[in-house]
C-alpha positions as a Markdown table, in Angstrom:
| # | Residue | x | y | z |
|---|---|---|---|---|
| 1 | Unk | -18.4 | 15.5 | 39.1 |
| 2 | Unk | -20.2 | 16.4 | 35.8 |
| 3 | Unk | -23.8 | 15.5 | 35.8 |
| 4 | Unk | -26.5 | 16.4 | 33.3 |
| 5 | Unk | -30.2 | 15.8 | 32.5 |
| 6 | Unk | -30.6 | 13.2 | 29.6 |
| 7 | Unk | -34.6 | 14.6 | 29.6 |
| 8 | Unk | -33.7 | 18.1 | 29.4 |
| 9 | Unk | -30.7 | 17.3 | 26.4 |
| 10 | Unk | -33.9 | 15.2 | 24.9 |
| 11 | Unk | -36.5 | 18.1 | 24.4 |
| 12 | Unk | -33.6 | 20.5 | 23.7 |
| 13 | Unk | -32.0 | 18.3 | 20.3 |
| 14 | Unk | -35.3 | 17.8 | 19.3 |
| 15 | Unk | -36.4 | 21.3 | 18.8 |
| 16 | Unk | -32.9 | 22.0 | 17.1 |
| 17 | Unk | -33.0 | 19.3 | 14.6 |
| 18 | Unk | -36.8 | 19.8 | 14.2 |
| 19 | Unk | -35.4 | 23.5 | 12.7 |
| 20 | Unk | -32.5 | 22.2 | 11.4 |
| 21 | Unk | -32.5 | 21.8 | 7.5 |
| 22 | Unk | -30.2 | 19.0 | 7.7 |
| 23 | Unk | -33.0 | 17.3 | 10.8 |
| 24 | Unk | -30.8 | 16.7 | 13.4 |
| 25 | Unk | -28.8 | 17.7 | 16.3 |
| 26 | Unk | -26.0 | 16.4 | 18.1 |
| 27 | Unk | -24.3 | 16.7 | 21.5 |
| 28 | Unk | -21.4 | 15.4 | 23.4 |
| 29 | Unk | -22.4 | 14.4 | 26.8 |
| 30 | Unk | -18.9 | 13.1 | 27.7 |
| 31 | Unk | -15.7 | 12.5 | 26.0 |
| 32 | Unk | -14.3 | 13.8 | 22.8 |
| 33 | Unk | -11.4 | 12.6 | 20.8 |
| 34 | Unk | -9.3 | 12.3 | 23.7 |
| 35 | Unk | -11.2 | 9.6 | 25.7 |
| 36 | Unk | -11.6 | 6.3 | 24.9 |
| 37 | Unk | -15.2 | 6.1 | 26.2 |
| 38 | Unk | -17.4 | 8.6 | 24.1 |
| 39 | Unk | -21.2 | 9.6 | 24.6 |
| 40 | Unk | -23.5 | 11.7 | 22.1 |
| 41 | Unk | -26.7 | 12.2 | 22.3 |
| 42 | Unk | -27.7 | 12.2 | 18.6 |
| 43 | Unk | -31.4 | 13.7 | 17.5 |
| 44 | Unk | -33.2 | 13.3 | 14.7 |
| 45 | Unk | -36.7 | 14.8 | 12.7 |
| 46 | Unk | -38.9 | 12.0 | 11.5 |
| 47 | Unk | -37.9 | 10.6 | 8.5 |
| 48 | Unk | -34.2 | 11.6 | 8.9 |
| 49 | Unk | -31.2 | 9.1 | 8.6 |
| 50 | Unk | -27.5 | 8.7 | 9.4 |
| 51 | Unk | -25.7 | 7.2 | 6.5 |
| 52 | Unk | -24.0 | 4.1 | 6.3 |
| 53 | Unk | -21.0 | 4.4 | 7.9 |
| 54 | Unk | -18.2 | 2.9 | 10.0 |
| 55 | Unk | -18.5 | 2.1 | 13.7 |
| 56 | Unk | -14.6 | 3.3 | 15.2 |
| 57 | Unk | -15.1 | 1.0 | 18.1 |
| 58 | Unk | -17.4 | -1.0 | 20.4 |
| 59 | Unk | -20.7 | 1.1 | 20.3 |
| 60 | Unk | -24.3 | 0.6 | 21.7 |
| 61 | Unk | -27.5 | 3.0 | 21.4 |
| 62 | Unk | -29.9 | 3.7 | 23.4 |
| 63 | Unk | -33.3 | 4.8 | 22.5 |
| 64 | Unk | -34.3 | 7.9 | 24.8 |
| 65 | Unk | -37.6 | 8.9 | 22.7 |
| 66 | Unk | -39.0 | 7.3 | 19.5 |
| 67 | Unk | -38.3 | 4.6 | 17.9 |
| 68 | Unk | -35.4 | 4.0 | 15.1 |
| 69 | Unk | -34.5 | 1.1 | 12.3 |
| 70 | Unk | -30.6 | 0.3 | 12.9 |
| 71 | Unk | -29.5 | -1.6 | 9.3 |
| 72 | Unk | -26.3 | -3.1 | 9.1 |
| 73 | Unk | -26.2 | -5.2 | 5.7 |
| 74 | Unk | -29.4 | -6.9 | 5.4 |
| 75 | Unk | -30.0 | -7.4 | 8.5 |
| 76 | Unk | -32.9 | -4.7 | 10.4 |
| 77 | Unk | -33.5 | -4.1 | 14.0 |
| 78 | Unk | -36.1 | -1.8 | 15.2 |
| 79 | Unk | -35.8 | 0.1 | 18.4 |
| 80 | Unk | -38.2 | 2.1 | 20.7 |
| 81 | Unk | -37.8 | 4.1 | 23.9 |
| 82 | Unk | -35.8 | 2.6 | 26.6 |
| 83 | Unk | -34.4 | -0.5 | 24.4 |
| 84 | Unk | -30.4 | -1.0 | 23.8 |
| 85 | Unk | -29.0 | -2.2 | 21.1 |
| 86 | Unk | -25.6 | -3.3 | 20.5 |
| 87 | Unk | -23.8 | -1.8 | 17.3 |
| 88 | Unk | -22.6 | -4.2 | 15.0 |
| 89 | Unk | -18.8 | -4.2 | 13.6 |
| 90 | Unk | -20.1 | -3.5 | 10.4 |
| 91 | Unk | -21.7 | -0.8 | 8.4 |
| 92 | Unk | -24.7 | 0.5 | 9.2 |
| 93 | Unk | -27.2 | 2.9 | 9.0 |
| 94 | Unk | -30.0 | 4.4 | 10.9 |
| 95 | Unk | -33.7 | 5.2 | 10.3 |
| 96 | Unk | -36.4 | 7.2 | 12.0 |
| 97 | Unk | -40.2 | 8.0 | 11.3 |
| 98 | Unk | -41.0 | 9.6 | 14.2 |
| 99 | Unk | -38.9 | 12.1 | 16.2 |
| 100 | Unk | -36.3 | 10.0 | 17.9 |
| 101 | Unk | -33.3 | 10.7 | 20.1 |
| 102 | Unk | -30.3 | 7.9 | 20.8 |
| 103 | Unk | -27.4 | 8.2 | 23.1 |
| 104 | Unk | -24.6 | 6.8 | 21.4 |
| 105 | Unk | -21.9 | 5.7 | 23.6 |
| 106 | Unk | -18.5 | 3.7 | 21.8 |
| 107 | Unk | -15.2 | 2.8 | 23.4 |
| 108 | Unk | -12.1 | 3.0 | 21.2 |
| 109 | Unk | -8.7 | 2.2 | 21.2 |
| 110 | Unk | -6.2 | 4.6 | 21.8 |
């Protein structure tokens, strides 16, 4: 059995992506290209974003400190610790403006 501390991953990310230059940091907790259920534990420096990009499967995030802005089209949704939010099957993008980490978890099809 694998078992690891979401808290401890948390402070850990967000020193790296506070030093980062790109502002973020990024960890598999389980999975990997040759699973189909995949969790990363994605951290970013306030004001960072991801891009608008593809999902490649069902996906939800989970706020584990701060708060983000998921934008998919014109629609916005804001997030805070300890809210989930289901990932649209759309394009999308997310905001921060205050140190935020998410866990990222997506099923896809093999």
């Amino acid at each position: 059995m694998q078992a690891e501390s979401l808290s401890d991953l948390v402070r850990q990310h967000l020193d790296i992506a506070r030093e980062a230059s790109s502002g973020r940091s990024a960890h598999t907790v389980h999975g990997g290209h040759e699973h189909r259920l995949r969790q990363t534990l994605i951290a970013l420096a306030s004001g960072q974003r991801l891009d608008e990009h593809e999902s490649p499967g069902e996906a939800t995030l989970q706020v584990l400190a701060g708060a983000v802005t998921l934008v998919a089209g014109a629609d916005r949704h804001a997030a805070t610790t300890g809210d989930l939010v289901v990932i649209p099957d759309a394009r999308h993008s997310l905001e921060t403006t205050e140190d935020s980490v998410v866990l990222l978890t997506v099923a896809v099809q093999v």
